[in-house]
Backbone as a printed PyTorch tensor [residue, N CA C, xyz], in Angstrom:
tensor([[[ 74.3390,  -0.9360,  54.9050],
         [ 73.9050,  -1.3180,  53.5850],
         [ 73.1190,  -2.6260,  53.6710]],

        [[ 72.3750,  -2.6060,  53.0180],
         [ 71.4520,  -3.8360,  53.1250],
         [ 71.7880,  -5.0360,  51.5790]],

        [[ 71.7660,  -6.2080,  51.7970],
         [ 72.1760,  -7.1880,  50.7730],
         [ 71.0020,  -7.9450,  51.2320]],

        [[ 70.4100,  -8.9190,  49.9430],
         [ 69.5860,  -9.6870,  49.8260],
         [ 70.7190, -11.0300,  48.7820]],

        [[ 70.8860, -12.4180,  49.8530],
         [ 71.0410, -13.3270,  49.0160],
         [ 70.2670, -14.3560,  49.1310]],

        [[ 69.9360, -15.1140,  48.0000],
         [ 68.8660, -15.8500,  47.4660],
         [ 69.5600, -17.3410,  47.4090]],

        [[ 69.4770, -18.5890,  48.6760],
         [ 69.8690, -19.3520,  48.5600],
         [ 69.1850, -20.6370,  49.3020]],

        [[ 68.7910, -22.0080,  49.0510],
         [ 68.1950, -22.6720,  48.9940],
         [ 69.2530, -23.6450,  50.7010]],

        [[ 68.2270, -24.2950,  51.6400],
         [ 69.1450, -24.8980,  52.2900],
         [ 67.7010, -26.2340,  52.7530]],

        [[ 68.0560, -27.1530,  52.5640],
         [ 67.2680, -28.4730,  53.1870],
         [ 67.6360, -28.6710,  55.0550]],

        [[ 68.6300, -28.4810,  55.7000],
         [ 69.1190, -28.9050,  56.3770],
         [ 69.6670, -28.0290,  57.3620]],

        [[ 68.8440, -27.5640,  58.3980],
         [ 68.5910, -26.4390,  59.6810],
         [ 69.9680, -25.9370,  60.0720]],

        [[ 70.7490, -27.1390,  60.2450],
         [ 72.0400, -27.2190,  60.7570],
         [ 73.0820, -26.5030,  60.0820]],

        [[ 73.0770, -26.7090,  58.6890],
         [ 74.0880, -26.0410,  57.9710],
         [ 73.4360, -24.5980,  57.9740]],

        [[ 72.3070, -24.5320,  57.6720],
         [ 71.8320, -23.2310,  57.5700],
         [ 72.0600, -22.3430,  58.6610]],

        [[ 71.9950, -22.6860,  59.6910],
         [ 72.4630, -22.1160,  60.9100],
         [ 73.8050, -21.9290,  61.0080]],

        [[ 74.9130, -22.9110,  60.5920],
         [ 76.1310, -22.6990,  60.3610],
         [ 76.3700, -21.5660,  59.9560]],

        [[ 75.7230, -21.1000,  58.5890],
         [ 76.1250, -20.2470,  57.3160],
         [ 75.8400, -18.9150,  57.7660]],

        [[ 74.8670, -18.7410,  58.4730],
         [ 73.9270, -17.7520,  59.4420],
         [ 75.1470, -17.3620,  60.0900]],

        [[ 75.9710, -17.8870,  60.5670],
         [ 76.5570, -17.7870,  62.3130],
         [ 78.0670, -17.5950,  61.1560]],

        [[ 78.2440, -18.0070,  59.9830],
         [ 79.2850, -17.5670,  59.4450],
         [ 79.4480, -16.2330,  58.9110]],

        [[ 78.4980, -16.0610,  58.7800],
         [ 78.2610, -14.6890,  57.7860],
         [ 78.0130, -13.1720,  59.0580]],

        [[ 77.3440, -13.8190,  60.0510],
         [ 77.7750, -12.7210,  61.1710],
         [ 79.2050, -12.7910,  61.3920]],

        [[ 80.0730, -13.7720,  61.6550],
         [ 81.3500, -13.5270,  61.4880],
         [ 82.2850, -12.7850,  60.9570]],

        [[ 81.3320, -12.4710,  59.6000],
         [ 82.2020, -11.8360,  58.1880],
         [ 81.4450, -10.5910,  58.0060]],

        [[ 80.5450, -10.2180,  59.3980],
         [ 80.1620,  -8.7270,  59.6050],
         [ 78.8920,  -8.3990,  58.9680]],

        [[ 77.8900,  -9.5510,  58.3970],
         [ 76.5670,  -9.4870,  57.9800],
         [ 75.9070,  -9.7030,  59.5560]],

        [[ 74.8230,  -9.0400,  59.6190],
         [ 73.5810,  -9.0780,  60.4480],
         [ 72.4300,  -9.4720,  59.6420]],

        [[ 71.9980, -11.0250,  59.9700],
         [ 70.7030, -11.2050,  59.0710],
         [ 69.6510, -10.4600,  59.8700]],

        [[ 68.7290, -10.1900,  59.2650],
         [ 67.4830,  -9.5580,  59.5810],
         [ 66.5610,  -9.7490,  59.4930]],

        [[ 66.4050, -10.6660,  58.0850],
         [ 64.6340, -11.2680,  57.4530],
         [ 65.0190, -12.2840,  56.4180]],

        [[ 64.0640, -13.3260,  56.4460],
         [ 64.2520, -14.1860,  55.7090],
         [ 62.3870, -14.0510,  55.1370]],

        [[ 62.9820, -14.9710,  53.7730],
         [ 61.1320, -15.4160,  53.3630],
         [ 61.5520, -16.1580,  52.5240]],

        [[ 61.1690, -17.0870,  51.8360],
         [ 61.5280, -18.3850,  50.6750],
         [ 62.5320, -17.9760,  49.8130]],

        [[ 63.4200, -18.7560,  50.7050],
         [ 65.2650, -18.6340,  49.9920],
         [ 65.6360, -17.1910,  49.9170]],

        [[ 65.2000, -16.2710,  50.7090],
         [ 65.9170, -15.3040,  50.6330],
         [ 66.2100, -14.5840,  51.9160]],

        [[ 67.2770, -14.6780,  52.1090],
         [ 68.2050, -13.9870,  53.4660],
         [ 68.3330, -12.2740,  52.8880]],

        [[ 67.7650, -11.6350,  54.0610],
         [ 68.3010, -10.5380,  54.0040],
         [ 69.4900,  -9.8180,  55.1080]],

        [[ 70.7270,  -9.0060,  54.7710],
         [ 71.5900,  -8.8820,  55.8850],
         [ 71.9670,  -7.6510,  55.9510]],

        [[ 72.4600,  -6.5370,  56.9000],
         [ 72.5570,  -5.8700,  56.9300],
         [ 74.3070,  -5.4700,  57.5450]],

        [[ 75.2120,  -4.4510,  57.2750],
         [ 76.7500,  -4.6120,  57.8130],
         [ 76.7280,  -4.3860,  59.3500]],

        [[ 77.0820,  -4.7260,  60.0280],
         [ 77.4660,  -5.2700,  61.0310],
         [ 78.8710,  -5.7120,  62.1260]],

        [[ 79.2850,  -4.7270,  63.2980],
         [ 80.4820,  -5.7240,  63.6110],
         [ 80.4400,  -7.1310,  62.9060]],

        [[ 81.8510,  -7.5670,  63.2380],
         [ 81.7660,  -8.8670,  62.6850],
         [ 81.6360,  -9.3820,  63.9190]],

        [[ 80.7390, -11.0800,  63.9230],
         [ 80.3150, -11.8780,  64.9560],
         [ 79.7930, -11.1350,  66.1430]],

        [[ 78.6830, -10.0620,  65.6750],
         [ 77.7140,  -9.1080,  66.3460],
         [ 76.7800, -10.2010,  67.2110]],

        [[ 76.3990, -10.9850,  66.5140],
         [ 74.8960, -12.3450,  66.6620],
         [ 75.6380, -13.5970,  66.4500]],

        [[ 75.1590, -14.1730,  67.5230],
         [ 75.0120, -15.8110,  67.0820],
         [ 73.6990, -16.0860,  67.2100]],

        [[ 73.1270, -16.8400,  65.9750],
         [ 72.0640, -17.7250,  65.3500],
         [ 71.4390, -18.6920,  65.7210]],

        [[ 70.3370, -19.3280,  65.8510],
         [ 69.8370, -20.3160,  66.2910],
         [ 68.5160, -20.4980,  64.7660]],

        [[ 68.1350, -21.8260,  64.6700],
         [ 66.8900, -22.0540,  64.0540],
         [ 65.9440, -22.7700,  64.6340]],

        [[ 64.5550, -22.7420,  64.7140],
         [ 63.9230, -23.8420,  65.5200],
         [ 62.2170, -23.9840,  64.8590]],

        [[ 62.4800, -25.0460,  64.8570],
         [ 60.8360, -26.1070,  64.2710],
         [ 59.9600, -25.3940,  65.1610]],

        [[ 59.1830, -24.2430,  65.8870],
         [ 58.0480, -24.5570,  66.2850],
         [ 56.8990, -25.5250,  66.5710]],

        [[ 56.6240, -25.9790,  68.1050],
         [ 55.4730, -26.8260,  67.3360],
         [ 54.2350, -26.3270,  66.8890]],

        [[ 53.9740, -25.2780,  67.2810],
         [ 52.8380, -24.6610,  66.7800],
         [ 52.6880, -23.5920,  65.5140]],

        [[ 52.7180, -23.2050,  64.8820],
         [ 52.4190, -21.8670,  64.3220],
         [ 52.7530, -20.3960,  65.3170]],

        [[ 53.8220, -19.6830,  64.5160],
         [ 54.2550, -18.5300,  65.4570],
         [ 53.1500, -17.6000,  66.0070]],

        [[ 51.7610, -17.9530,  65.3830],
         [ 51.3660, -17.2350,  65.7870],
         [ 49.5690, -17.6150,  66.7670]],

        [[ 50.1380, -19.1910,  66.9940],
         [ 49.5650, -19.8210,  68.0620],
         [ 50.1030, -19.6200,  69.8880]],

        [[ 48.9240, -19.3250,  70.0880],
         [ 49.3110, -18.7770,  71.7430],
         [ 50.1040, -19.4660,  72.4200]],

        [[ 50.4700, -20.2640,  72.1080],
         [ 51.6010, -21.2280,  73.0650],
         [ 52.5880, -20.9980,  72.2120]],

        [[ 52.9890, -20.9280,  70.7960],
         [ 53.9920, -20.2370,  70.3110],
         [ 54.4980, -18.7550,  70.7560]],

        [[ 53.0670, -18.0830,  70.6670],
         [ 53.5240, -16.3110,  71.1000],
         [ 54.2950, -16.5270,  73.0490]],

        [[ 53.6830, -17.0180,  73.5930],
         [ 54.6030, -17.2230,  74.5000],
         [ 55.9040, -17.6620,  75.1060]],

        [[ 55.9930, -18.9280,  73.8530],
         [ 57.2140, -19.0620,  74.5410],
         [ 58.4880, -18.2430,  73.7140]],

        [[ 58.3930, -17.8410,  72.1450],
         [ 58.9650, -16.2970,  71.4550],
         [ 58.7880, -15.1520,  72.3440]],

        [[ 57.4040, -14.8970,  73.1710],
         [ 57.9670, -13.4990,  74.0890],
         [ 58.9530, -14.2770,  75.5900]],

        [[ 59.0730, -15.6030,  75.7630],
         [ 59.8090, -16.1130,  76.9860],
         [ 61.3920, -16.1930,  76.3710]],

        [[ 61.9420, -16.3090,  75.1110],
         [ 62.5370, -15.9000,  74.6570],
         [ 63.3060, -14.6000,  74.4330]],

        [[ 62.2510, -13.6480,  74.1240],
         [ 62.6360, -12.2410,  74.2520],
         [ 62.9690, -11.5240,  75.5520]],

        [[ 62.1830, -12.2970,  76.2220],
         [ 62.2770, -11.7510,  77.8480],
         [ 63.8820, -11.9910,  78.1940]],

        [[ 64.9000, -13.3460,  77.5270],
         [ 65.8180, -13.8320,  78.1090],
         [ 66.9500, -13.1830,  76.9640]],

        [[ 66.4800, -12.1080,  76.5340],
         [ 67.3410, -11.2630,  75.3470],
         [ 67.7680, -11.9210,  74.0270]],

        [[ 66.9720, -12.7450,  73.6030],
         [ 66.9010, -13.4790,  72.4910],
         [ 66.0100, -13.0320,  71.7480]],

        [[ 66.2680, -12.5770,  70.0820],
         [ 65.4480, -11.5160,  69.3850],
         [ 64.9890, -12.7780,  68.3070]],

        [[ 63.8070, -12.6920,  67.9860],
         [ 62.7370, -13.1220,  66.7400],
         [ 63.7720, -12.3610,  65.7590]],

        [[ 63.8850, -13.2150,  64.9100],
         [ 64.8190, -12.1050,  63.6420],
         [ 63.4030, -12.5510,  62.7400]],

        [[ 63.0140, -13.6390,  62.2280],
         [ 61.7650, -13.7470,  61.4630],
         [ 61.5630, -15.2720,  61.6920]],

        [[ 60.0510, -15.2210,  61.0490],
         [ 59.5490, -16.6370,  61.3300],
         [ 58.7540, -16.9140,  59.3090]],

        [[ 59.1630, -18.7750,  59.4980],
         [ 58.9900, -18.9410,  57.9080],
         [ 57.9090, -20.3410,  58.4860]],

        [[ 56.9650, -20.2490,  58.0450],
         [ 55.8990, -21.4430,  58.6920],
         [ 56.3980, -21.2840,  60.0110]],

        [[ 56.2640, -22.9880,  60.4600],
         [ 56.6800, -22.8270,  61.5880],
         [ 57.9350, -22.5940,  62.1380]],

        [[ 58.8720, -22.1500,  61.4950],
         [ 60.3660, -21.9050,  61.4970],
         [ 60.4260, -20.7770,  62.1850]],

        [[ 61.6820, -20.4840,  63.1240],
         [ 61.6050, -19.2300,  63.3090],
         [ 63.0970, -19.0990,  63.4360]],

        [[ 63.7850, -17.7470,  63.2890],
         [ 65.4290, -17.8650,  62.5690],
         [ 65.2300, -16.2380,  64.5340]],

        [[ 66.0970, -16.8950,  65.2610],
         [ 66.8960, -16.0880,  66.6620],
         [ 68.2220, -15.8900,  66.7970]],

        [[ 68.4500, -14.6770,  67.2820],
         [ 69.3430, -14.3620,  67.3230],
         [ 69.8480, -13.8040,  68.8260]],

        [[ 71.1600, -13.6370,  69.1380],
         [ 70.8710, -13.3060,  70.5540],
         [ 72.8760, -12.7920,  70.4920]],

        [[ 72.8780, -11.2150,  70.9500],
         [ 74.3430, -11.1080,  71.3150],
         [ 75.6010, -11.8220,  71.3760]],

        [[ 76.5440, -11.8540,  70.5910],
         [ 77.6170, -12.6690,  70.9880],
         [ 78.1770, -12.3810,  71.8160]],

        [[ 78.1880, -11.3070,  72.6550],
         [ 78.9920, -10.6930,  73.7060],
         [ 78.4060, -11.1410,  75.2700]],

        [[ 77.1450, -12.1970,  75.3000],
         [ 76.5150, -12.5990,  76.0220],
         [ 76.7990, -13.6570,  76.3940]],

        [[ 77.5380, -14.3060,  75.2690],
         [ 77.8340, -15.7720,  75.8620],
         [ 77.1500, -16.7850,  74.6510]],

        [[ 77.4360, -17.7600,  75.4830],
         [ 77.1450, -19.2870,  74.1490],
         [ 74.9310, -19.1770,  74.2600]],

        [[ 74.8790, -19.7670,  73.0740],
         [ 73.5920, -19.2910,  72.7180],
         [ 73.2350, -20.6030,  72.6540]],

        [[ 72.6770, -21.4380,  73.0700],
         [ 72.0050, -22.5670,  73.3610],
         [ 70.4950, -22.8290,  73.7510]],

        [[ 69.2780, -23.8850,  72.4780],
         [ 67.8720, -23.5610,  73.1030],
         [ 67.8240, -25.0410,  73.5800]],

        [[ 68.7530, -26.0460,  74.0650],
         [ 68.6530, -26.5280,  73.9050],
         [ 69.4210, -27.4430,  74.7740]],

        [[ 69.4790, -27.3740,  76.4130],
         [ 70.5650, -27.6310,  77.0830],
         [ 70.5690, -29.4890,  77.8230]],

        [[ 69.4080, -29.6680,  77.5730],
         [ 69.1460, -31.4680,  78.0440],
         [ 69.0860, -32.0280,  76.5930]],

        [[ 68.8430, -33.4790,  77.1360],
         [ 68.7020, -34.6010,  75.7730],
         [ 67.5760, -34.5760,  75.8290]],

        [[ 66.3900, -34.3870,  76.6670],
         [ 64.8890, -34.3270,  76.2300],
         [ 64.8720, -32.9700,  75.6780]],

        [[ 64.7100, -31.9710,  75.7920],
         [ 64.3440, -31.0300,  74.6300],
         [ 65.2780, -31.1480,  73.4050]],

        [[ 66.2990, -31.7910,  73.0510],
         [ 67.1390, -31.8800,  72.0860],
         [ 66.4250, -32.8800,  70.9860]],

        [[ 66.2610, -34.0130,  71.6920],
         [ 65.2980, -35.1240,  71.5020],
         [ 63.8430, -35.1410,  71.0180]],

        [[ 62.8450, -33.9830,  71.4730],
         [ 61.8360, -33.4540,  71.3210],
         [ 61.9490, -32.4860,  70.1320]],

        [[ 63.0900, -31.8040,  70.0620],
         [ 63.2520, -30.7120,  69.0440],
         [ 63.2730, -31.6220,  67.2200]],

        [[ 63.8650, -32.6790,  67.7450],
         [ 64.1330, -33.8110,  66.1180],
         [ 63.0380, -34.4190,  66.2870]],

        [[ 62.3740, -34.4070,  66.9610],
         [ 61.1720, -35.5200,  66.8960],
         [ 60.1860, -34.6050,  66.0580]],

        [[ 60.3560, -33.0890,  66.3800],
         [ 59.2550, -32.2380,  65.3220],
         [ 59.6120, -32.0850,  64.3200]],

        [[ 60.8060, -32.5020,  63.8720],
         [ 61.8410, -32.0360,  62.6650],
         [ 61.3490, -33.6780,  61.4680]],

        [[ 61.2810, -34.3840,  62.5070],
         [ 61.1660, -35.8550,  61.9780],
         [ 59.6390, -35.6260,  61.1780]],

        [[ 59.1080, -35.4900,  62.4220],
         [ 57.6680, -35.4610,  62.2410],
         [ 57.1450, -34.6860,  60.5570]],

        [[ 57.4280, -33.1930,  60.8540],
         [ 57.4210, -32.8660,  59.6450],
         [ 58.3670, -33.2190,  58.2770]],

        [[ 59.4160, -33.5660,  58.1750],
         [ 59.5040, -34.4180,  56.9730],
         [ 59.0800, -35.8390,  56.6480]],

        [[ 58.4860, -36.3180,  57.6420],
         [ 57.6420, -37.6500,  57.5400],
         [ 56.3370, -37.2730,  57.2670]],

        [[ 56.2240, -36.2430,  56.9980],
         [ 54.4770, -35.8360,  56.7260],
         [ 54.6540, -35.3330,  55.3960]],

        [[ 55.7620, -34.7570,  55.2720],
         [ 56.0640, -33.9570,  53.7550],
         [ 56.1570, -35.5330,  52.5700]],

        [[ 56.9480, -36.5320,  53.1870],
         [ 57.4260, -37.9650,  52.4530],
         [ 55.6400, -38.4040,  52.0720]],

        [[ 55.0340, -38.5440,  53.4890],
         [ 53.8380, -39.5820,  53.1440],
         [ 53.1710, -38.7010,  52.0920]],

        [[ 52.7310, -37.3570,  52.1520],
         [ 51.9800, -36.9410,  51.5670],
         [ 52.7770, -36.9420,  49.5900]],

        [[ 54.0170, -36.6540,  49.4540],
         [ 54.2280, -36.6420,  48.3350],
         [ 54.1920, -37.9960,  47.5790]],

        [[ 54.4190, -39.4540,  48.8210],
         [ 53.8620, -40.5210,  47.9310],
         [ 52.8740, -41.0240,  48.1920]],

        [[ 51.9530, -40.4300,  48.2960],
         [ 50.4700, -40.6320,  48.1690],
         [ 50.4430, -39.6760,  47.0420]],

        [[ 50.5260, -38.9110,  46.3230],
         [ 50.4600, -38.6980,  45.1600],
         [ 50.8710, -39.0320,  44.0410]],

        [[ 52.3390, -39.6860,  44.4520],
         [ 53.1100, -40.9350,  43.3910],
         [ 52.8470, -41.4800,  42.9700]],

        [[ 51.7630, -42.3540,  44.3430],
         [ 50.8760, -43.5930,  44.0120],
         [ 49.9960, -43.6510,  42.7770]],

        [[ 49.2320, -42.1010,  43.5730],
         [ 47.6870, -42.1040,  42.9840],
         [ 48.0620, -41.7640,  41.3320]],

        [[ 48.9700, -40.6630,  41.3830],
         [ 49.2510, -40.5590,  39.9010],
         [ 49.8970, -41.2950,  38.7630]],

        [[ 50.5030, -41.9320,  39.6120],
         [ 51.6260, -43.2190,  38.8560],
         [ 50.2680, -43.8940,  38.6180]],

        [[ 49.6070, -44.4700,  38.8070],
         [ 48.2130, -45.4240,  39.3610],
         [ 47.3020, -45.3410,  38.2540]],

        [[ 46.5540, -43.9610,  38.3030],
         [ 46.1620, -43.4080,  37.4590],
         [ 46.2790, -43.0360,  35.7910]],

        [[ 47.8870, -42.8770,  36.0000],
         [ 48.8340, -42.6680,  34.6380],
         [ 48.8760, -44.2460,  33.9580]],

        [[ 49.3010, -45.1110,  34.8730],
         [ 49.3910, -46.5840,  34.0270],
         [ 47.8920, -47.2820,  34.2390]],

        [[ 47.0850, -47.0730,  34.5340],
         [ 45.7330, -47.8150,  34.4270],
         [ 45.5530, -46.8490,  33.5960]],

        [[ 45.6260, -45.8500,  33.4970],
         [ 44.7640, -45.4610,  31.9570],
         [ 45.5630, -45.2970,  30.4390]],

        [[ 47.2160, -45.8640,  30.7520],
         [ 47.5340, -46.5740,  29.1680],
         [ 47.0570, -47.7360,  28.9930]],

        [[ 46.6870, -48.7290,  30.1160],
         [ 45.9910, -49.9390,  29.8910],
         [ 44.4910, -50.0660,  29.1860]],

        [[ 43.6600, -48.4680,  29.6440],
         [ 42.6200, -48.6250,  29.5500],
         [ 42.3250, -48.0210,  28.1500]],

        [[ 43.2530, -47.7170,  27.8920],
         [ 43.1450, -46.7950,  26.2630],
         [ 42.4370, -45.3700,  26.8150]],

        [[ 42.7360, -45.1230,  27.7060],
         [ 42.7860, -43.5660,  27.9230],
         [ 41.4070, -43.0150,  28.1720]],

        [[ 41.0730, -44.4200,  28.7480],
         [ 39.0810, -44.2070,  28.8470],
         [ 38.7480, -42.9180,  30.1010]],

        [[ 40.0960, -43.0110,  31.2320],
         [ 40.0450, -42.0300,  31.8450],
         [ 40.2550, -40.1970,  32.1060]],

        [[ 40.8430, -40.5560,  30.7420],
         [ 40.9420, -39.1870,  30.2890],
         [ 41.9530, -39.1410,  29.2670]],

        [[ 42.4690, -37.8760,  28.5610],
         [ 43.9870, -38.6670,  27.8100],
         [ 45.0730, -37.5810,  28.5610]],

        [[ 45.1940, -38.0970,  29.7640],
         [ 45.9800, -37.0400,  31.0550],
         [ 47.3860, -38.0480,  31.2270]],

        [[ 47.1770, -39.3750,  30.7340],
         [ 48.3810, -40.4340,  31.3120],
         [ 49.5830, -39.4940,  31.0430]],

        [[ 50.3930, -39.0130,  30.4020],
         [ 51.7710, -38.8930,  30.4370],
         [ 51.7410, -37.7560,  31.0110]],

        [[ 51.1140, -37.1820,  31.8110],
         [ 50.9780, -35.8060,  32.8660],
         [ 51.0510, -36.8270,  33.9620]],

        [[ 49.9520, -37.6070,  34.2410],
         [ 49.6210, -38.2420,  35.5470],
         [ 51.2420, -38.8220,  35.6070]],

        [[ 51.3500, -39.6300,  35.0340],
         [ 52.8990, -40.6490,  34.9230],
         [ 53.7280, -39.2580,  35.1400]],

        [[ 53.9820, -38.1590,  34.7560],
         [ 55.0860, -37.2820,  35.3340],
         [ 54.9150, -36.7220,  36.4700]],

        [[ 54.2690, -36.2470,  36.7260],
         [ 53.7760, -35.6100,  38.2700],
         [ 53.5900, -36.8500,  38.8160]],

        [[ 53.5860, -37.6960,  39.0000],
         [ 53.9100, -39.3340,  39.4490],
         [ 54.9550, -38.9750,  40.0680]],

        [[ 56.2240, -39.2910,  38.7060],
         [ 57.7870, -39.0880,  38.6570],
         [ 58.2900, -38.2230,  39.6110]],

        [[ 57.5770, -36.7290,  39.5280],
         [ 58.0230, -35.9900,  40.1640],
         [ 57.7600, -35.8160,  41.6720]],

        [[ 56.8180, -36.7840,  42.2190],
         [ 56.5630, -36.2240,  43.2090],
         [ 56.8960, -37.9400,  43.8330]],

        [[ 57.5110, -38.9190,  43.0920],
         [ 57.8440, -39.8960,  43.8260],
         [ 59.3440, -39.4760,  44.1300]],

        [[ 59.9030, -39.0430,  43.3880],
         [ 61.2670, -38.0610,  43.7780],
         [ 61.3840, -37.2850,  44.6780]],

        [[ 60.4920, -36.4150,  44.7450],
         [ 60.2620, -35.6170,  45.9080],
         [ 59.9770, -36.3640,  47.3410]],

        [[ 59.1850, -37.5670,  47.2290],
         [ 59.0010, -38.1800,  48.7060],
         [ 60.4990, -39.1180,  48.6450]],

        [[ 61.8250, -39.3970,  48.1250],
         [ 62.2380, -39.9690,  47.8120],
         [ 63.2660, -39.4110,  48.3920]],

        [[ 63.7020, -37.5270,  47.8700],
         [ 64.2810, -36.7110,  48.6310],
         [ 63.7880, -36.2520,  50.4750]],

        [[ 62.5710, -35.9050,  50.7920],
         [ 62.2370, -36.3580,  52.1020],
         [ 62.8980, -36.8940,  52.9210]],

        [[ 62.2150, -38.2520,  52.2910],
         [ 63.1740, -39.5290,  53.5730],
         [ 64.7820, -39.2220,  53.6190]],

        [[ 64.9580, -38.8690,  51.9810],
         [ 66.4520, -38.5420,  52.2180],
         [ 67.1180, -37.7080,  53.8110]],

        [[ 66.1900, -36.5900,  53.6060],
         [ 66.6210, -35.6650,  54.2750],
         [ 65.7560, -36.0820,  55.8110]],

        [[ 65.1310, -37.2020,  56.1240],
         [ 64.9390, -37.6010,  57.2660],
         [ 65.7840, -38.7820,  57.8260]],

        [[ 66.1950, -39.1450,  56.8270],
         [ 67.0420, -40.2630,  57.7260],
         [ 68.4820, -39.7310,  58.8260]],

        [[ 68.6880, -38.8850,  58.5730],
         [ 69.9590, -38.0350,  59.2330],
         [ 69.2950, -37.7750,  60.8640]],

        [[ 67.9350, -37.2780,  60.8090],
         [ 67.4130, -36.8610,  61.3990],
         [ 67.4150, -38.1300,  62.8040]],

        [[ 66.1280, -39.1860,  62.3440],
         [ 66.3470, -40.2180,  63.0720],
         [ 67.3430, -40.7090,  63.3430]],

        [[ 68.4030, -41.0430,  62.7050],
         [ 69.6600, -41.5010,  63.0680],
         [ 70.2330, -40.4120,  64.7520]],

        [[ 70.0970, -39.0180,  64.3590],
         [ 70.1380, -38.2040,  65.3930],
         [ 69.5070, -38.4200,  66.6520]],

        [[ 68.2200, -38.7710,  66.2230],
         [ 67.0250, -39.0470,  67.5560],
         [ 67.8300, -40.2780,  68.3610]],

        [[ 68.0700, -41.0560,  67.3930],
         [ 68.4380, -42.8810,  68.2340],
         [ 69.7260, -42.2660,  68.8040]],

        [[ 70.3430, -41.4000,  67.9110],
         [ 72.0880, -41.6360,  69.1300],
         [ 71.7690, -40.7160,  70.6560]],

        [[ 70.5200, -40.0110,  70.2770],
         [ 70.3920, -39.0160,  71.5480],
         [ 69.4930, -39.8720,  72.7450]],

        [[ 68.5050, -40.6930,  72.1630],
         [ 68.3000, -41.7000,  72.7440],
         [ 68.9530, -42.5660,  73.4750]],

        [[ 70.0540, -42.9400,  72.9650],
         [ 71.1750, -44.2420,  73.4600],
         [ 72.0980, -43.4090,  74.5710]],

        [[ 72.1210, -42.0810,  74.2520],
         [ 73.2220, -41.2550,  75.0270],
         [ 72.1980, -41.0830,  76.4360]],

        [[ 70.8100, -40.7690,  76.2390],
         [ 70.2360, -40.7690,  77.4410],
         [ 70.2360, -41.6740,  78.2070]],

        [[ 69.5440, -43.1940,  77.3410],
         [ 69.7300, -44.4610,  78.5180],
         [ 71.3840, -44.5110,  79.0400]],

        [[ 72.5180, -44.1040,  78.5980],
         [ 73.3900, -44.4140,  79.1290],
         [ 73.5230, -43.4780,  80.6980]],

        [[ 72.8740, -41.8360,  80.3670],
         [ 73.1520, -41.2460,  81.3510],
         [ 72.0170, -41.7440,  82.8780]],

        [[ 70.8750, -42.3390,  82.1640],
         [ 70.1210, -42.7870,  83.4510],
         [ 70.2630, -43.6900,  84.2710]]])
């Protein structure tokens, strides 16, 4: 039987959790696309889950390779969301790990960083410009248009939004530095 649930996750880790719980409880995910998991019944704990940042686009040649170097090592593409891609690989195989040093662990948050530090700058650069825009033109008596209490909300909203970002990057870096500190200790 096939189920579709519709649920929102910021944070790779839990999402992967929930993934790896729900094969437990005898779902097989199969496809994802914006907030929506699709699963199918399943032994229970059939798959264990993995998620991973791509750095490229799945469907950039250095992506397609290292997804078929993947497949080659019996690890299945379940689907890819941008550069996201949601793997799965037998539980009867053993522990499922993409990720076995502190440099690719390290490298893996640094793309994770990267893109919510690009998602932050870009939403307050629109904060700016619109917040900016919105209060220079109640000053100006609206010579710029009479858009101010739009500009001033989409301001609001998108200084919130870069506001949530960092939120959800600071966990991240904090991650990078302890994996950092754990390396200089091992060298």
């Amino acid at each position: 039987m096939k189920y579709v649930i519709w649920k929102a996750y910021w944070d790779y880790e839990k999402e992967e959790r929930w993934l790896n719980e729900m094969s437990a409880q005898g779902m097989s995910f199969t496809d994802y696309s914006w907030c929506r998991y699709v699963f199918t019944d399943a032994p229970n704990g059939q798959y264990n889950y993995r998620i991973e940042l791509l750095e490229y686009m799945p469907k950039h040649p250095e992506s397609m390779a290292y997804l078929r170097f993947l497949e080659e090592n019996g690890v299945e593409v379940v689907a890819t969301y941008l550069r996201w891609v949601y793997l799965r690989k037998p539980a009867s195989e053993g522990a499922f790990d993409l990720y076995t040093d502190l440099d690719s662990k390290i490298k893996h948050y640094q793309r994770i960083n990267f893109f919510w530090t690009a998602m932050m700058i870009a939403e307050f650069a629109a904060a700016v410009s619109n917040l900016g825009i919105g209060i220079a033109n109640l000053f100006l008596n609206e010579r710029l248009g009479n858009f101010s209490s739009g500009n001033l909300i989409i301001g609001s909203v998108t200084l919130a939004l870069g506001i949530l970002f960092l939120a959800l990057d600071l966990p991240i870096r904090q991650k990078i530095k302890k994996l950092r500190q754990e390396k200089a200790i091992h060298e």
